[in-house]
PDB file of N, CA, C and O in Angstrom:
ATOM      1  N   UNK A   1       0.843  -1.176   0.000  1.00  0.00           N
ATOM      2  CA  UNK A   1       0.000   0.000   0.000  1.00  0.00           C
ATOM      3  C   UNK A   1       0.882   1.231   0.000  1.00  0.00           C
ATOM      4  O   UNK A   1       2.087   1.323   0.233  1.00  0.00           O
ATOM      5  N   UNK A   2       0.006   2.137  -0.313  1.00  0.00           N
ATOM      6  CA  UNK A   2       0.704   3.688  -0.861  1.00  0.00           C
ATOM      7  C   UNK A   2       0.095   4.666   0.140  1.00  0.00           C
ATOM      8  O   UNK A   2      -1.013   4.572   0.668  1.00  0.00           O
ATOM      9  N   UNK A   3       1.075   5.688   0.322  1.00  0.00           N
ATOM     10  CA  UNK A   3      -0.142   6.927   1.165  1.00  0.00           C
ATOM     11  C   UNK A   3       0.735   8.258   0.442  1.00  0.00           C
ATOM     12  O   UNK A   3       1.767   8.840   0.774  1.00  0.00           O
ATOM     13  N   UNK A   4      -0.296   8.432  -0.799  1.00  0.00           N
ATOM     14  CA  UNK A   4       0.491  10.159  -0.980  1.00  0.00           C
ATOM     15  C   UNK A   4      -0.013  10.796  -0.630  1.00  0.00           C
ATOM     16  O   UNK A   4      -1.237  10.903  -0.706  1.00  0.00           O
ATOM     17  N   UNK A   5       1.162  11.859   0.194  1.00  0.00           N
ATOM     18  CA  UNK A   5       0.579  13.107   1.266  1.00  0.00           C
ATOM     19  C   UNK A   5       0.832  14.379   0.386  1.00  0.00           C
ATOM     20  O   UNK A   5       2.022  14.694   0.350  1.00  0.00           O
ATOM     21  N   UNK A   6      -0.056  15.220  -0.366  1.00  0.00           N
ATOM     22  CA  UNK A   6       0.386  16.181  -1.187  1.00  0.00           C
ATOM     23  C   UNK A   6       0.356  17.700   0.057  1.00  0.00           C
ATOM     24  O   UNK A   6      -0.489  18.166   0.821  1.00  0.00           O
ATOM     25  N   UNK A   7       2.003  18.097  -0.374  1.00  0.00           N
ATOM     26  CA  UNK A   7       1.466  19.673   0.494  1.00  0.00           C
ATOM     27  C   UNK A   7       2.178  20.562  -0.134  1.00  0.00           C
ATOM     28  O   UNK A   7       2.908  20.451  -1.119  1.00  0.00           O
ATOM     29  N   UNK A   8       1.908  21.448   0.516  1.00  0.00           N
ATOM     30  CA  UNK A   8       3.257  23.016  -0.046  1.00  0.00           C
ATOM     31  C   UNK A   8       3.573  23.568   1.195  1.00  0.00           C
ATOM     32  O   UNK A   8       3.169  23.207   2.301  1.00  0.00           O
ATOM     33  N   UNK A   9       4.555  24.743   0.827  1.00  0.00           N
ATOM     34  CA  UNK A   9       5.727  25.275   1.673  1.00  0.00           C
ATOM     35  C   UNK A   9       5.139  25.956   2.748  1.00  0.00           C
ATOM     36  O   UNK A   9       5.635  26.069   3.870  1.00  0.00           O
ATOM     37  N   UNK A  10       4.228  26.336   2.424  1.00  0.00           N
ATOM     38  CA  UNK A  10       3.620  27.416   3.466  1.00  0.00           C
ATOM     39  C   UNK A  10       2.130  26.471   4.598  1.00  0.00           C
ATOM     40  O   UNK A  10       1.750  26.883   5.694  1.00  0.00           O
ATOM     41  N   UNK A  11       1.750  25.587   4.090  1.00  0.00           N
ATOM     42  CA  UNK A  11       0.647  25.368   4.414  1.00  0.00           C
ATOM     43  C   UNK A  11       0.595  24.851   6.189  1.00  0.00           C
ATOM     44  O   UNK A  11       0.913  23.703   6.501  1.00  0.00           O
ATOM     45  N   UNK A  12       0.266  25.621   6.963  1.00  0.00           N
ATOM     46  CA  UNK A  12      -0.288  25.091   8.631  1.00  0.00           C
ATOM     47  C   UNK A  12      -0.880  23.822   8.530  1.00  0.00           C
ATOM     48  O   UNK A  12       0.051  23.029   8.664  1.00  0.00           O
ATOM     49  N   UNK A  13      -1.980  23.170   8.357  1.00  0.00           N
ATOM     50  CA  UNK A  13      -2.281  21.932   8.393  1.00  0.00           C
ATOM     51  C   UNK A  13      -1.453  20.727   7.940  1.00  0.00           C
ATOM     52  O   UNK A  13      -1.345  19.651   8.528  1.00  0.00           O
ATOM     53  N   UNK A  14      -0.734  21.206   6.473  1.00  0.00           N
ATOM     54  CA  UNK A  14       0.376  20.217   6.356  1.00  0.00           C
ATOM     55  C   UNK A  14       1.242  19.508   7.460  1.00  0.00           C
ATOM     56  O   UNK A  14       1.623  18.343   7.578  1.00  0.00           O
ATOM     57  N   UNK A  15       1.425  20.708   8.275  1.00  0.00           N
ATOM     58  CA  UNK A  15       2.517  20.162   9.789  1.00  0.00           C
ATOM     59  C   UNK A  15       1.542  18.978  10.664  1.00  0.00           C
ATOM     60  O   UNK A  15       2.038  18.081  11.346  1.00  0.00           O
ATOM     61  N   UNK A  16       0.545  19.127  10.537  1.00  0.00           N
ATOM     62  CA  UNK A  16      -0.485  18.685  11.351  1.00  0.00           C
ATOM     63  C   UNK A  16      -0.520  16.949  10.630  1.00  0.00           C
ATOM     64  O   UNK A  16       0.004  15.994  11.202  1.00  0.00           O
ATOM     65  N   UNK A  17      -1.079  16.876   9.606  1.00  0.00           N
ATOM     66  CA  UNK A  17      -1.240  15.821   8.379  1.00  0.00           C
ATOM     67  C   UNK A  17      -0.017  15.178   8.692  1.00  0.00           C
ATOM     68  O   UNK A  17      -0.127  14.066   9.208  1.00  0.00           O
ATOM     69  N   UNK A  18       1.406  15.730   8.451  1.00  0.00           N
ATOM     70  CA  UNK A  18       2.722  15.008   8.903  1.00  0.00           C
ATOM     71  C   UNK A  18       2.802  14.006   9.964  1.00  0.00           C
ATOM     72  O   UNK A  18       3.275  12.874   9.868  1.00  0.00           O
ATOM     73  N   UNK A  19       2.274  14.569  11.001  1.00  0.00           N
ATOM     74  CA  UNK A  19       2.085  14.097  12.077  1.00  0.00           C
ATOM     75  C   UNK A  19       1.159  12.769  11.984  1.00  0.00           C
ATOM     76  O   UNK A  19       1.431  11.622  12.339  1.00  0.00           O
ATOM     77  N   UNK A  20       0.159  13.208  11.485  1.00  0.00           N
ATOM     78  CA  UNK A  20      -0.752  12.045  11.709  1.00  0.00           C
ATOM     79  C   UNK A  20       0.152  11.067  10.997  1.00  0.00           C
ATOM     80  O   UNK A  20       0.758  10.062  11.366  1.00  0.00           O
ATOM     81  N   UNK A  21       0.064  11.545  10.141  1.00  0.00           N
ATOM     82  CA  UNK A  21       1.388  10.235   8.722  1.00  0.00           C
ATOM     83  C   UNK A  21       2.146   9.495   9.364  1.00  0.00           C
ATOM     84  O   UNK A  21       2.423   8.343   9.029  1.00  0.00           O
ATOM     85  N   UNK A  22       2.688  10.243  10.652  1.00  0.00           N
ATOM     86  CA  UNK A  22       4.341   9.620  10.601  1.00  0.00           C
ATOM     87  C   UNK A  22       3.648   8.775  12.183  1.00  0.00           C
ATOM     88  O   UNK A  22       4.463   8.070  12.778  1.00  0.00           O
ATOM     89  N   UNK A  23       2.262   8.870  12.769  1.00  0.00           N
ATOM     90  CA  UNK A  23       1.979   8.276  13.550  1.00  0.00           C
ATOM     91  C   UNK A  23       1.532   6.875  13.043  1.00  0.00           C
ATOM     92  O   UNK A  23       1.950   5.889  13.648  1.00  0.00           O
ATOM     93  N   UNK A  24       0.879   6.754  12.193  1.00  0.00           N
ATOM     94  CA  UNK A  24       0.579   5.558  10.924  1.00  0.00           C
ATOM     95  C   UNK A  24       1.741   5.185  10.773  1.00  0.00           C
ATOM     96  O   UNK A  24       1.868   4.185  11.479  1.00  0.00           O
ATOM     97  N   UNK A  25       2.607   5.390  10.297  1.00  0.00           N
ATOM     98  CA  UNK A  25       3.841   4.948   9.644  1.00  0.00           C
ATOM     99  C   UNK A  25       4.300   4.210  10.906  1.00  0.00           C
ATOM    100  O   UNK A  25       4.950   3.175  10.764  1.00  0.00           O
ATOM    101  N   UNK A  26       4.081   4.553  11.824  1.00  0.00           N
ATOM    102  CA  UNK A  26       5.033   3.559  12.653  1.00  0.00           C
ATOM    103  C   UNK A  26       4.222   2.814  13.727  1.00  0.00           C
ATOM    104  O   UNK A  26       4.682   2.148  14.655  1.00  0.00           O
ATOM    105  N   UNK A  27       2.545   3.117  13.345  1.00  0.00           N
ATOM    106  CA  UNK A  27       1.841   1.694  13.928  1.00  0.00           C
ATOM    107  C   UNK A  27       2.168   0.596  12.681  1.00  0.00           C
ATOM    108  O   UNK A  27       2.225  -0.585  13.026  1.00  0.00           O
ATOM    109  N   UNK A  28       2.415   0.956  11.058  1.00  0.00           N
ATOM    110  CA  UNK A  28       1.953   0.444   9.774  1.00  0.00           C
ATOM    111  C   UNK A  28       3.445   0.185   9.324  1.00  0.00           C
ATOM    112  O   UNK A  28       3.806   0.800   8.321  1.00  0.00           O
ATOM    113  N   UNK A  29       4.291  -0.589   9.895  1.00  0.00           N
ATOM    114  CA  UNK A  29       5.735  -0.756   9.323  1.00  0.00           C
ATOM    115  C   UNK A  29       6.336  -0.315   7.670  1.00  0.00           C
ATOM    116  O   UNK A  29       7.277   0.344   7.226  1.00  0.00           O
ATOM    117  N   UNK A  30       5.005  -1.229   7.015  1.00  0.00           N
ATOM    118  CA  UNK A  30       5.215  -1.438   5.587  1.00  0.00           C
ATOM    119  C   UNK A  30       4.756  -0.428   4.724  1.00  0.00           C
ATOM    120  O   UNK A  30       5.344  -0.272   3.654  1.00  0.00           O
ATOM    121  N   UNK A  31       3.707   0.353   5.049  1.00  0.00           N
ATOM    122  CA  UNK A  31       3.322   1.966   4.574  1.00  0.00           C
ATOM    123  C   UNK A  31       4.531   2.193   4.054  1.00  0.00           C
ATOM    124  O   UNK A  31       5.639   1.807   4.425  1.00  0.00           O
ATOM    125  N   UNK A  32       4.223   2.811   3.219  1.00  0.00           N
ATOM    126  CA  UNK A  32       5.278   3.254   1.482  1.00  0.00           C
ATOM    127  C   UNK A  32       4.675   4.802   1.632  1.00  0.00           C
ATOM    128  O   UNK A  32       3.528   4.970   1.220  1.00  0.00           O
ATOM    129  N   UNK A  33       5.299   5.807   2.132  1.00  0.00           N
ATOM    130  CA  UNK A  33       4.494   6.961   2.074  1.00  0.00           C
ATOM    131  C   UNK A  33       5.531   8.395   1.088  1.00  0.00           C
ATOM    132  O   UNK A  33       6.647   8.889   1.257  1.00  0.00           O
ATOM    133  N   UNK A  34       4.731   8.551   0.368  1.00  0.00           N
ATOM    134  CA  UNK A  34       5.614   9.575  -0.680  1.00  0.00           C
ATOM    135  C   UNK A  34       5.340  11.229  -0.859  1.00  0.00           C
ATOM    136  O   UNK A  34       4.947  11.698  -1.927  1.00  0.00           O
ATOM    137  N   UNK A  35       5.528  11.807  -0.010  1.00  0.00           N
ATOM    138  CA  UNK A  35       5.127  13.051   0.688  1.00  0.00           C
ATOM    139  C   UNK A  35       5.382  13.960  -1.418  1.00  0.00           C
ATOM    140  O   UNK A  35       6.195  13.569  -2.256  1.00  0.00           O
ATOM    141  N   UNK A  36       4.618  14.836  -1.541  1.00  0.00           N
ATOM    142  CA  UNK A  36       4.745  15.230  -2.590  1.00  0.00           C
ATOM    143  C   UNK A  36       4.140  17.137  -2.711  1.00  0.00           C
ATOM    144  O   UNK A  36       3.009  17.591  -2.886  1.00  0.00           O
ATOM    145  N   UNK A  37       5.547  17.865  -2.515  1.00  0.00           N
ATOM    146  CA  UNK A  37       4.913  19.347  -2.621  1.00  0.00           C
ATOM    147  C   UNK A  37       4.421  19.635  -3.950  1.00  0.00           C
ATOM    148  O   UNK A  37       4.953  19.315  -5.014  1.00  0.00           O
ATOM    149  N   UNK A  38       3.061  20.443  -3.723  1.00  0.00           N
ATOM    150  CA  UNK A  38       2.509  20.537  -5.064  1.00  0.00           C
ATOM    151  C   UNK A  38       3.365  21.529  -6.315  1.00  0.00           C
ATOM    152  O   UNK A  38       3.165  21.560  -7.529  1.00  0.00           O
ATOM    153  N   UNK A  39       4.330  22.259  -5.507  1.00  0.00           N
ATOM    154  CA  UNK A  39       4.726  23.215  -6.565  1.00  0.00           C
ATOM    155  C   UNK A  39       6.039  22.748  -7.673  1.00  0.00           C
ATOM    156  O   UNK A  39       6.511  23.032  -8.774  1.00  0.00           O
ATOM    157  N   UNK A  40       6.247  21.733  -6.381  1.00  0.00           N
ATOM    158  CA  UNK A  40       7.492  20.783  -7.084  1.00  0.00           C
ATOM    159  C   UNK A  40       7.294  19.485  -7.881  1.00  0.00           C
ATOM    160  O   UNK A  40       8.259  18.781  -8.179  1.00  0.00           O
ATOM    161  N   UNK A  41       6.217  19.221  -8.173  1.00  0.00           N
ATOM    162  CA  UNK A  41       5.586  18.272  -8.947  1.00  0.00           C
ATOM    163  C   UNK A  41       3.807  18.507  -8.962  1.00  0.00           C
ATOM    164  O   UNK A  41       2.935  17.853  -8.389  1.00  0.00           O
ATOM    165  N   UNK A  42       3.720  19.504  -9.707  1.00  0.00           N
ATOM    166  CA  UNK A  42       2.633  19.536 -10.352  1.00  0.00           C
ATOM    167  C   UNK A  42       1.542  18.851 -11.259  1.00  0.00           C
ATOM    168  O   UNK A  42       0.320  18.720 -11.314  1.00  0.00           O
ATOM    169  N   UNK A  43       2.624  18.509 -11.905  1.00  0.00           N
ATOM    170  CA  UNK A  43       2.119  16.978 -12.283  1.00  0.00           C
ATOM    171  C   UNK A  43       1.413  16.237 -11.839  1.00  0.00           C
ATOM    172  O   UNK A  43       0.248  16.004 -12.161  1.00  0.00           O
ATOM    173  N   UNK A  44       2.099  15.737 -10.971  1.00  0.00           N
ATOM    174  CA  UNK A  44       1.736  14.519 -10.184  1.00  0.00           C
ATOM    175  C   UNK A  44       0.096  14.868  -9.406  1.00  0.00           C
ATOM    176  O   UNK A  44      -0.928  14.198  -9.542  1.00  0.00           O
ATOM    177  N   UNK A  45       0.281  16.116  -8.593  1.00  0.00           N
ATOM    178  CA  UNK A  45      -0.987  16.888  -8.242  1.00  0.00           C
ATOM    179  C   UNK A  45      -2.054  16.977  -8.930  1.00  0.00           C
ATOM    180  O   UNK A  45      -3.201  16.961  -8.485  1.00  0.00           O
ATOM    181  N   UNK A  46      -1.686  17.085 -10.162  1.00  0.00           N
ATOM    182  CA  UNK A  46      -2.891  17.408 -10.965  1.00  0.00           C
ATOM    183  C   UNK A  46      -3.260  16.357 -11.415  1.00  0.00           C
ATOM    184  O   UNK A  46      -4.481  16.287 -11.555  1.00  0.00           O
ATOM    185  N   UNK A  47      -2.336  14.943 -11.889  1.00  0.00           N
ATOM    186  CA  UNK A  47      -2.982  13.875 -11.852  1.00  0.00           C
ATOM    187  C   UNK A  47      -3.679  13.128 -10.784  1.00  0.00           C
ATOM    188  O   UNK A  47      -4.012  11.946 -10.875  1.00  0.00           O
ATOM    189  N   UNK A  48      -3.877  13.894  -9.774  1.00  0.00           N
ATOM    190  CA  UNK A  48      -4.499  12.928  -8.418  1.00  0.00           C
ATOM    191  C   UNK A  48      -5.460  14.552  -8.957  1.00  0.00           C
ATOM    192  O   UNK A  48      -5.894  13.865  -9.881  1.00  0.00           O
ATOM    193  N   UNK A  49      -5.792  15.255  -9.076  1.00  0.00           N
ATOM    194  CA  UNK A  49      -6.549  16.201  -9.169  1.00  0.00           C
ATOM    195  C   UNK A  49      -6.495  16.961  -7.523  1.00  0.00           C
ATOM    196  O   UNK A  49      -7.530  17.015  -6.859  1.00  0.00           O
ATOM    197  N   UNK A  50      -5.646  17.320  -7.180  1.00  0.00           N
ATOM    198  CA  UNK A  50      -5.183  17.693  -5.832  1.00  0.00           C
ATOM    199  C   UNK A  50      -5.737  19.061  -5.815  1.00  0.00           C
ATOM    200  O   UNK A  50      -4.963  19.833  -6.380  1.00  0.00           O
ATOM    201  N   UNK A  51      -6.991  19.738  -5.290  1.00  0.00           N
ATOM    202  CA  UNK A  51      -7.068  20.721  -4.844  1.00  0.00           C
ATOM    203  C   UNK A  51      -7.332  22.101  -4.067  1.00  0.00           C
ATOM    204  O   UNK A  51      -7.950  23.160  -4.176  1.00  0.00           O
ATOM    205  N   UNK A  52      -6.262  21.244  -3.014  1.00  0.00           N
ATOM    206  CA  UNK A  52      -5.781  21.986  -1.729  1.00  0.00           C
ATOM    207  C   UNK A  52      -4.776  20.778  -0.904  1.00  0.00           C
ATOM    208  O   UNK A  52      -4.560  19.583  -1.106  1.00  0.00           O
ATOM    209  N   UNK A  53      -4.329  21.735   0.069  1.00  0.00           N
ATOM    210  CA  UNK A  53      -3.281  20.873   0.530  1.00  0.00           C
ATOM    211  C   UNK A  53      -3.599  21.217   2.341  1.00  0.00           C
ATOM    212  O   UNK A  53      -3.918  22.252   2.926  1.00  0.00           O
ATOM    213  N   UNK A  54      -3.340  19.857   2.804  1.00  0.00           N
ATOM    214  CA  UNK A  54      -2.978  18.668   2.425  1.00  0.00           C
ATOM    215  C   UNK A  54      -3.967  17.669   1.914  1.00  0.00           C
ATOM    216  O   UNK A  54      -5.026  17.434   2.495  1.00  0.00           O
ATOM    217  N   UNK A  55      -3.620  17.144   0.911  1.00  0.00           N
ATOM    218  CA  UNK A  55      -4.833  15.732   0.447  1.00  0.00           C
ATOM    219  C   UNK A  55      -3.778  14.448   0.840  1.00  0.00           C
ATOM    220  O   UNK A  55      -2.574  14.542   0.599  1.00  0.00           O
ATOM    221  N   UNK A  56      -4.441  13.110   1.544  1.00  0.00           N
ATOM    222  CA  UNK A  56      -4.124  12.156   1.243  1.00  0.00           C
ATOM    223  C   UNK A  56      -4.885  11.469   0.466  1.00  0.00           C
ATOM    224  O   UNK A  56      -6.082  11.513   0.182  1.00  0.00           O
ATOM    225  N   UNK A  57      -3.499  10.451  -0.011  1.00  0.00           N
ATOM    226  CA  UNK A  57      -4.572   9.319  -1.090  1.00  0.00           C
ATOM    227  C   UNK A  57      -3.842   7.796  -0.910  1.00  0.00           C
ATOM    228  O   UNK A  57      -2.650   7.644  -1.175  1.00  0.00           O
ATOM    229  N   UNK A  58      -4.428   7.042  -0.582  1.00  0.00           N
ATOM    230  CA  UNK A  58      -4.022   6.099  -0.594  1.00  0.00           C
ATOM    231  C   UNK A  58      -4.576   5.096  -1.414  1.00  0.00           C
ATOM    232  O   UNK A  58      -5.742   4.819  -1.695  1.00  0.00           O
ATOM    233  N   UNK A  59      -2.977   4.380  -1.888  1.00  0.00           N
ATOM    234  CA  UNK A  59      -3.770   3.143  -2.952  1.00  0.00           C
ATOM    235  C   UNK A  59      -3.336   1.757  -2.554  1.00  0.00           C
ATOM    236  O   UNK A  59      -2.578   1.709  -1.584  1.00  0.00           O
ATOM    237  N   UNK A  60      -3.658   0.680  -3.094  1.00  0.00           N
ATOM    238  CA  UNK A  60      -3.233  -0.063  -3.426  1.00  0.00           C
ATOM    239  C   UNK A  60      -2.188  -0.548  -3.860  1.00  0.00           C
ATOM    240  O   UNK A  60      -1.700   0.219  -4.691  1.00  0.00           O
ATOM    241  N   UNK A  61      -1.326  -1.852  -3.647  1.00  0.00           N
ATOM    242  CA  UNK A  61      -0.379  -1.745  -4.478  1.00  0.00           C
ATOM    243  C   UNK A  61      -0.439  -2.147  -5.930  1.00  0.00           C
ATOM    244  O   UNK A  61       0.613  -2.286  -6.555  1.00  0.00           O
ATOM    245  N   UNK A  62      -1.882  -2.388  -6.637  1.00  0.00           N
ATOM    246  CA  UNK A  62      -2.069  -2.102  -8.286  1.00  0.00           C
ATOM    247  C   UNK A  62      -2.366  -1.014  -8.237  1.00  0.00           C
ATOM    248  O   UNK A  62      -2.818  -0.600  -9.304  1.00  0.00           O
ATOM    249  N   UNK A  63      -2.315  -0.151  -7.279  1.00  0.00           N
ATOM    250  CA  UNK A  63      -2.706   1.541  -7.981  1.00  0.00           C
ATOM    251  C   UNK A  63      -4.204   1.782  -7.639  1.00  0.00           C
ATOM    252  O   UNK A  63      -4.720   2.899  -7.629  1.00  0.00           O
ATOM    253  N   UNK A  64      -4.719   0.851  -7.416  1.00  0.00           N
ATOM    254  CA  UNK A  64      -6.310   1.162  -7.431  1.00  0.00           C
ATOM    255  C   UNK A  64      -6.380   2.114  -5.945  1.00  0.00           C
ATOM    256  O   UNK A  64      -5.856   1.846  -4.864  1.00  0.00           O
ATOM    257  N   UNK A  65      -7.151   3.205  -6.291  1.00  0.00           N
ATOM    258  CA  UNK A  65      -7.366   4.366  -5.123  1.00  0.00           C
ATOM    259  C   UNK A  65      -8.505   4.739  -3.848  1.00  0.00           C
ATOM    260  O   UNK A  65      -9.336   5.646  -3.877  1.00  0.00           O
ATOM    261  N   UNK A  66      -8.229   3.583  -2.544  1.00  0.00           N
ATOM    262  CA  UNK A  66      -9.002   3.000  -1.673  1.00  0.00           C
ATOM    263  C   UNK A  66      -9.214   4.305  -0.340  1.00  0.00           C
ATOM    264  O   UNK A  66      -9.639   4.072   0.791  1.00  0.00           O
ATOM    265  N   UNK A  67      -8.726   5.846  -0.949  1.00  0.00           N
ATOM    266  CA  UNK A  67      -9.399   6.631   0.203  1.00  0.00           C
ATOM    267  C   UNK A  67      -8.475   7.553   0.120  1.00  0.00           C
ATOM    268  O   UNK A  67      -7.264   7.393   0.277  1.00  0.00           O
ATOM    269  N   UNK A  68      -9.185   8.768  -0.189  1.00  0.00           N
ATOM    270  CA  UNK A  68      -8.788  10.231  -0.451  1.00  0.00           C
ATOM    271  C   UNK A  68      -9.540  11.069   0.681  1.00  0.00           C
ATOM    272  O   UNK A  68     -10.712  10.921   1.026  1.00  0.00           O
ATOM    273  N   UNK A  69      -8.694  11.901   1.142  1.00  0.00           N
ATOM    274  CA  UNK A  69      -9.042  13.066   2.472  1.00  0.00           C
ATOM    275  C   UNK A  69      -8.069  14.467   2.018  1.00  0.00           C
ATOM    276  O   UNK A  69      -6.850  14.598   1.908  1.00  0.00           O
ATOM    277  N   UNK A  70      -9.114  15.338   1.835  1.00  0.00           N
ATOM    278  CA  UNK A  70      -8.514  16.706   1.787  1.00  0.00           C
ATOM    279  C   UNK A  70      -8.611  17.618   3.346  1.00  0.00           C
ATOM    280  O   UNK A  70      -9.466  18.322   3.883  1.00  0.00           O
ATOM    281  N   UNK A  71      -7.456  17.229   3.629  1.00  0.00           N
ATOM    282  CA  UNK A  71      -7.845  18.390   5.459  1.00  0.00           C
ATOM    283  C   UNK A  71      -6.843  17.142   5.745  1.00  0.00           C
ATOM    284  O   UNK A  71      -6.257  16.212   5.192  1.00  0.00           O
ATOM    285  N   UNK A  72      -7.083  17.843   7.132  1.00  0.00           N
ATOM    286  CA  UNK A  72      -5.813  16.298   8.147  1.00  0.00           C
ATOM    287  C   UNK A  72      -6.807  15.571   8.590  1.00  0.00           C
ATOM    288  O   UNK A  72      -7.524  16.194   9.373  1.00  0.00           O
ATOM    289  N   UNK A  73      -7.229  14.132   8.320  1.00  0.00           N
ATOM    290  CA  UNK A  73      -7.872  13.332   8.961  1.00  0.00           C
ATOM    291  C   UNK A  73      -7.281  13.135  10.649  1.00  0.00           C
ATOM    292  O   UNK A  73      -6.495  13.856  11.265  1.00  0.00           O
ATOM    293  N   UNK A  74      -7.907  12.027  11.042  1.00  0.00           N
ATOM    294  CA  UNK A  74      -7.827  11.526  12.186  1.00  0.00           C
ATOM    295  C   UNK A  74      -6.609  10.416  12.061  1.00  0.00           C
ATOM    296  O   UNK A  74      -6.005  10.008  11.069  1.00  0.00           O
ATOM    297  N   UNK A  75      -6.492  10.097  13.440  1.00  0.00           N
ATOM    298  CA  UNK A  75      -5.834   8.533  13.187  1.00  0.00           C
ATOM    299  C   UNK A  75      -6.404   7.529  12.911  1.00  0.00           C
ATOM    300  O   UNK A  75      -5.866   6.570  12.357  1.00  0.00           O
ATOM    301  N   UNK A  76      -7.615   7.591  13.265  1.00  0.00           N
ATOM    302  CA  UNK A  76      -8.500   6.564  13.539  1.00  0.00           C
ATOM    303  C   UNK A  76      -8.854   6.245  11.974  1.00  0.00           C
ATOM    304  O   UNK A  76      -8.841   5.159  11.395  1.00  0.00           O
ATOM    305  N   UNK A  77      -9.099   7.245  11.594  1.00  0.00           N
ATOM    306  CA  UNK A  77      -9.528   7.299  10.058  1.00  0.00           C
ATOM    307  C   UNK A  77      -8.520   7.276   9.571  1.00  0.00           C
ATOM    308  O   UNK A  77      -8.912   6.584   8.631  1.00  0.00           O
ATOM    309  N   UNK A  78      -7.540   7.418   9.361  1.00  0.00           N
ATOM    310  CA  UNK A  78      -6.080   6.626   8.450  1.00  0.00           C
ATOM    311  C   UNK A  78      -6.002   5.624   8.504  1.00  0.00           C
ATOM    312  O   UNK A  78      -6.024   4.974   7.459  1.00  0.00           O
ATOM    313  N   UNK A  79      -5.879   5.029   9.672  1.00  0.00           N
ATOM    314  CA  UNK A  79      -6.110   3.304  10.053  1.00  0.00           C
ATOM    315  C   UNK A  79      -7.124   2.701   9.206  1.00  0.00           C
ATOM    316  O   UNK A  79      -7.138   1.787   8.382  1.00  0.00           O
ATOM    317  N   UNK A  80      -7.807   3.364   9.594  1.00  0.00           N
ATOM    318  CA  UNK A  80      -8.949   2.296   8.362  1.00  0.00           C
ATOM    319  C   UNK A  80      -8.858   2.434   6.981  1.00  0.00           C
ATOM    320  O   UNK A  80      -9.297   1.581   6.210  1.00  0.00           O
ATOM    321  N   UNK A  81      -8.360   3.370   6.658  1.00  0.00           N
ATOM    322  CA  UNK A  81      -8.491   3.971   5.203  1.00  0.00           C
ATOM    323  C   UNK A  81      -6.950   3.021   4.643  1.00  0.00           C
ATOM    324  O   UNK A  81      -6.722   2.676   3.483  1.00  0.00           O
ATOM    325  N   UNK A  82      -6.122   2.784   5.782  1.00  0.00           N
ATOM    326  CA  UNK A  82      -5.135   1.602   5.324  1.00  0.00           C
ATOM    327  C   UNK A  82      -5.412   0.033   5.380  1.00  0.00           C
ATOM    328  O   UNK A  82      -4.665  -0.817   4.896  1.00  0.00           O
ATOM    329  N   UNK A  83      -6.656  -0.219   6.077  1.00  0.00           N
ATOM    330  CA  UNK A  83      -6.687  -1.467   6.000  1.00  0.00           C
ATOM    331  C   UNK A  83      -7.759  -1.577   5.009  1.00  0.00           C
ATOM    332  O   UNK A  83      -8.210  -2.692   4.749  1.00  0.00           O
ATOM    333  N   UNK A  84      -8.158  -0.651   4.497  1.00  0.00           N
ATOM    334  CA  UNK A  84      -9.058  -0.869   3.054  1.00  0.00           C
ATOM    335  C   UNK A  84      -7.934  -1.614   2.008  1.00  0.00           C
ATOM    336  O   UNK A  84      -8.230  -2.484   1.189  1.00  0.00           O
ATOM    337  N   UNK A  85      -6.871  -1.179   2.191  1.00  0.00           N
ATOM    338  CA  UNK A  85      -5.799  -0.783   0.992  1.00  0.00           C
ATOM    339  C   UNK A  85      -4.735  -2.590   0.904  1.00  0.00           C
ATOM    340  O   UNK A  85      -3.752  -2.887   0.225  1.00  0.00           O
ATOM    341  N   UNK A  86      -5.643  -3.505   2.051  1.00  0.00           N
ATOM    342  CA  UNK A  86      -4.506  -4.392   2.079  1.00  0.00           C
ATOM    343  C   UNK A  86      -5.569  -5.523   1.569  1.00  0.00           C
ATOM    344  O   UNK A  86      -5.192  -6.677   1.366  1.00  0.00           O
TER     345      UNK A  86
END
């Protein structure tokens, strides 16, 4: 499973979203998480159709896309939104 965390340079909630991430990340060993500023890959943003920051998205590991949150979710709600993904 995947968790892209899209943010930018300036954004307050981003710090917040981090947090939750990196609290997942280390209940979730195997979480693959690919933090992605929007200004530095735009691209990529606009192919997830990213707009505002922070969005997570998490997929699958075929890619298929099992739970998108724009704002900082919860923990509680990351957790689940990762065990959709397994």
């Amino acid at each position: 499973m995947m968790l892209e965390l899209y943010t930018s340079a300036f954004c307050g909630p981003c710090h917040a979203a981090r947090a939750v991430v990196a609290e997942a990340r280390a209940l979730v060993p195997s979480l693959v998480v690919d933090e992605a500023d929007v200004a530095a890959r735009p691209d990529q943003a606009e192919r997830r159709d990213v707009r505002s920051t922070p969005t997570l998205v998490v997929t699958r590991d075929d890619g298929e896309v099992v739970f998108r949150s724009p704002g900082v979710p919860t923990l509680d709600r990351l957790l689940g939104a990762l065990a959709l993904a397994v």
